[in-house]
N, C-alpha and C positions, 0 to 999 in steps of 0.2 A: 485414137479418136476417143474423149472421154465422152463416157455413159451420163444423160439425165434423165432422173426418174420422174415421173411428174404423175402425183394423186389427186384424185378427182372422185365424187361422186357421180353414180351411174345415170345422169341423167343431162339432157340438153345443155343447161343451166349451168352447170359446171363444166360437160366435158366440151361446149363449144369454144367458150376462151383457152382449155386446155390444146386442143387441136389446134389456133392458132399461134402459142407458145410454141408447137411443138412444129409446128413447118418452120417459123424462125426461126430457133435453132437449128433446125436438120440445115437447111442453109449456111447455120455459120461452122459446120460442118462437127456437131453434133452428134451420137449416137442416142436416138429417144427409148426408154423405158416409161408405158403407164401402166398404174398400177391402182384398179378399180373393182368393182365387183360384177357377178354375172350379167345385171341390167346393161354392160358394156357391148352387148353383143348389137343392139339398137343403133350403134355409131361409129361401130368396129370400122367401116370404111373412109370414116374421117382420117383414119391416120394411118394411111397404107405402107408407110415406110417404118413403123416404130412395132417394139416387141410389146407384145401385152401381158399381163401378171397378172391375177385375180388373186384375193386375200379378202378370208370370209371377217365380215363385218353385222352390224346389226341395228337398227333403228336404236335410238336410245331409250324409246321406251319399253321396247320390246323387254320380257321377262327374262330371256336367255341374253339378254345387251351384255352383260359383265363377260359374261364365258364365253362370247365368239368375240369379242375384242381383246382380250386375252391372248385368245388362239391366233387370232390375225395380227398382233402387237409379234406372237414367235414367226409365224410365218412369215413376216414380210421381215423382222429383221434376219432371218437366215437366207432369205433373197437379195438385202442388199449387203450383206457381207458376200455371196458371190461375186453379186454384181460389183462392189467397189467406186461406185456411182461418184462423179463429181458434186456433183448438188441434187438433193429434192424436194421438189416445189410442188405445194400445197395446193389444190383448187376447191377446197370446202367439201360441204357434203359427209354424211358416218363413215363413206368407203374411205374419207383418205385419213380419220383419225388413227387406226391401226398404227399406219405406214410411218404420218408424221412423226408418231409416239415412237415406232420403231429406230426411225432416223435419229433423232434425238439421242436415244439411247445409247447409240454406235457412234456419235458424236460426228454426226456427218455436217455439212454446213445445207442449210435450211431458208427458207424463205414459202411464206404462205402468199397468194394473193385475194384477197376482200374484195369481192364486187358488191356488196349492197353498203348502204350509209351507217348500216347498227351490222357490226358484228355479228355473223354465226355462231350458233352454241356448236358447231366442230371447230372451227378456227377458235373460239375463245378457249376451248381446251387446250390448244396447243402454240397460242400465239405466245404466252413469254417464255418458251421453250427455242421458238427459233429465231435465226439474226435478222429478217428482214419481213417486214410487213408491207407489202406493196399492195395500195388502196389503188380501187377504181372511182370511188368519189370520196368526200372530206369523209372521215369517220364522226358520226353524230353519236353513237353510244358505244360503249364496251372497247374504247383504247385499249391496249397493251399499255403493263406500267411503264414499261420506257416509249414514251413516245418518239425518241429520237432517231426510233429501227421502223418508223414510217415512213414510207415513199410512196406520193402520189402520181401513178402512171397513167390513169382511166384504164377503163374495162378491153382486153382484147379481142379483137375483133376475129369473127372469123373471113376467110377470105370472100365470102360470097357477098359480104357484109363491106368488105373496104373496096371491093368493085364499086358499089354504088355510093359513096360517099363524098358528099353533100349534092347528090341528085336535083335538076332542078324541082320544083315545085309550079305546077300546074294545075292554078287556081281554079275554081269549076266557072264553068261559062254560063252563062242566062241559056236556060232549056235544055243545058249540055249535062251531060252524065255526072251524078255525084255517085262517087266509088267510095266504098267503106270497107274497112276490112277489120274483122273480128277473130280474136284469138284469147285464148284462155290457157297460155301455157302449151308444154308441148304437147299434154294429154286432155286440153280441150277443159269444160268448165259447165257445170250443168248452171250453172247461177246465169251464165251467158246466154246457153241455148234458153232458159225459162224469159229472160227478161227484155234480152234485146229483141227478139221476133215480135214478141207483143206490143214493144214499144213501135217500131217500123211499123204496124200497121196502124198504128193509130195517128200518122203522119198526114197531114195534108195528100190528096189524091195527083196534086199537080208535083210534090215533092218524090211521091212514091215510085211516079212512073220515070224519074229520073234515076231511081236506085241502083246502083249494081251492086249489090254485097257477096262478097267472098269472107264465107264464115268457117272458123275450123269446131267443130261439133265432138262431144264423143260418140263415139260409134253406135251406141244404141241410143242417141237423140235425135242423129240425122235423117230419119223419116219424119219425124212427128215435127220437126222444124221445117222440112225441105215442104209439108202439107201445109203449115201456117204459110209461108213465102207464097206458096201456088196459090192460095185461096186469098191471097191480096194483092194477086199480080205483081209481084217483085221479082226482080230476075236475082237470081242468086246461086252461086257456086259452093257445096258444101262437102267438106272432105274431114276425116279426121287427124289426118297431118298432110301437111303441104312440107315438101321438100326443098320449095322453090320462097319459103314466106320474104326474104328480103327480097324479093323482087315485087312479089303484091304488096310489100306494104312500101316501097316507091314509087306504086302504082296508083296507092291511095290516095285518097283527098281527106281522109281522117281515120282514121285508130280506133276502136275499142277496142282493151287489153287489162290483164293485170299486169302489175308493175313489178317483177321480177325486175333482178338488177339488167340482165343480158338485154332484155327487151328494150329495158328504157335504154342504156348504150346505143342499141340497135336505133332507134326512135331520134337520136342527138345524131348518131352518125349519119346518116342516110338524110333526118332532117322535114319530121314528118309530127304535126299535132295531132294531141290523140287526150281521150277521154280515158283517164286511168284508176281501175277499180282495184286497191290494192284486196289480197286475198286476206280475209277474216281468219283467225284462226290459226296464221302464220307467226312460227314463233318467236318471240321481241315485237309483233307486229313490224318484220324488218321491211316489206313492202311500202307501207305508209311516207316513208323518207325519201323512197326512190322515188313516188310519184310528185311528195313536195318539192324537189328538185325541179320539176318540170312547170308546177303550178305556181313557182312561185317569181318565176320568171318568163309567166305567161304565154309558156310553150307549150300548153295544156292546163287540162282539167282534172282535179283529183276528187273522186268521189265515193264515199265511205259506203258499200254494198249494202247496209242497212238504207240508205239515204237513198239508192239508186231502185226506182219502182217504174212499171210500161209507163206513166201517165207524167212523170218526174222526166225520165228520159228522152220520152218525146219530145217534151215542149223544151228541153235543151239542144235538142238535135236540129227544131225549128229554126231556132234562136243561132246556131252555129251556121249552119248551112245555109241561113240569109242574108251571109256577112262573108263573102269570099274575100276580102281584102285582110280581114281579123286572121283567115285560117291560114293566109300566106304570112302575113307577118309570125303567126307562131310557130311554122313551118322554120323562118330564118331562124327565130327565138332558141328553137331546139336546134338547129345547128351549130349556134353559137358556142354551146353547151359542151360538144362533143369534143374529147380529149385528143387532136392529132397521133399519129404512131404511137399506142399504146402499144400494142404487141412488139413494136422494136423498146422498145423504153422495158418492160417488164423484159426482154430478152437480155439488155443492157445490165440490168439489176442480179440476172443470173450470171453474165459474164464476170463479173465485179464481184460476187460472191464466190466465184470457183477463184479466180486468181487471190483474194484476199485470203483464201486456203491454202491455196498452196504456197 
């Protein structure tokens, strides 16, 4: 049974398409190796069948970046020369540049995959290093020179994610509950807790008492928001991660989110409009792209966080939520969007990489 390694950064983002790569293959009966850094521990039960590696890595602006990628460039290539691994596949993030750079060197056969529309500054280090580049949308900046080692799969799904996939959409009724759901990533957003609360109260009183909001907070916002909600009678659910988020946001009748690549997938897959704040300060601005994908085919709204203020969001929220015929069509709009069996497609791409090897 041949060995797949599969690198990922330690975080949602990465290692949820990882986790779904990695069930497909154990199916096509696979041996899984991942190989990530300590923040793995957050997700370690996503992949109950597979062996896990840690290889120390570091932010890249971190001081000490050069000397623990170094170290983690020897350590993981003395890993995969035990291991003998058929293929390893990239999922972005500092943790898997080590691994990639190791693979490379031991001349294993390679394949990263790209979920956002602008290139990663980990993947761009290592993307004309390996044979295949498999994109989850068009690549809008920072190609690989050979364009011709691109292959577009869409983003994998993880499984909790392809259960609900294309869900219907249940438009809000006159007097009937309008369900929101808010999320800032998997560690929550303080830009979210400061702006949507204030915007929600400033809502019509006939709108408000229709609200349900399920908000994910970070941890030391969730009083000081869950006090705003009470003193404007809004019912609301606030947690610092939800376990269960594809299921509230099929549950929803709208979105606020940033635009990570995984989320907007999620948002096409499932088939849900949503208001997306891409995250300032992200770098290439790689967010920006993911949410024009959405807005630009009217499966959404894309809104620059400078742009987005309580008095600004409100009166777009009026504007949304008056129009249930608009949020069902962009409900279809984004499902239109979403890329069938990605994770069999990117599973497809490693099979055709290992046999072009051997």
């Amino acid at each position: 049974m041949s060995v797949i390694v599969l690198s990922a950064g330690g975080t949602g983002g990465h290692l949820f398409p990882a986790q779904a790569l990695a069930g497909a293959l154990a199916g096509r009966g696979r041996d899984i190796v991942v190989m990530t850094d300590t923040r793995f521990a957050n997700y370690a039960t996503a992949f109950p069948k597979a062996r896990i590696e840690t290889v120390p890595s570091s932010p890249f602006n971190a001081v000490a970046a050069p000397f623990k990628i170094i170290a983690g460039v020897a350590i993981a290539f003395a890993k995969l020369l035990k291991l003998k691994p058929a293929a390893v596949i990239g999922f972005g993030g500092y943790p898997s540049v080590p691994v990639m750079l190791a693979a490379s060197l031991a001349r294993l056969p390679t394949a990263i995959i790209e979920q956002n529309a602008v290139v990663g500054r980990a993947n761009r280090l290592v993307m004309n290093r390996v044979k295949v580049v498999a994109a989850a949308f068009p690549i809008a900046r920072f190609a690989p020179a050979d364009k011709s080692k691109i292959v577009l799969t869409g983003n994998p799904l993880r499984p909790e994610v392809e259960a609900l996939w294309g869900s219907p959409y249940n438009a809000p009724q006159n007097d009937g509950p309008l369900r929101l759901l808010v999320f800032g990533g998997s560690q929550g957003a303080r830009a979210m807790s400061e702006i949507v609360p204030a915007a929600l109260t400033r809502l019509s009183h006939d709108v408000k008492k229709r609200l349900s909001v399920v908000q994910q907070c970070r941890p030391e916002d969730i009083e000081t928001v869950r006090q705003i909600y009470a003193n404007a009678e809004i019912r609301a659910e606030l947690q610092s991660f939800f376990s269960d988020l594809p299921r509230r946001m099929a549950e929803s009748h709208l979105v606020i989110a940033r635009s990570g690549a995984g989320t907007v997938a999620e948002l096409m897959a499932i088939g849900r409009p949503a208001i997306l704040v891409p995250l300032p300060g992200a770098l290439d601005d790689n967010q920006t792209p993911n949410a024009e994908i959405l807005s630009r085919a009217d499966a959404g709204w894309c809104v620059a966080q400078p742009d987005l203020t309580p008095d600004s969001l409100a009166q777009m929220l009026m504007r949304v939520f008056s129009d249930p015929v608009d949020l069902t069509l962009r409900a279809a709009a984004a499902h239109s969007l979403a890329t069938p069996h990605a994770t069999e497609k990117l599973a497809d791409v490693v099979d055709n990489l290992v046999r072009r090897a051997a």
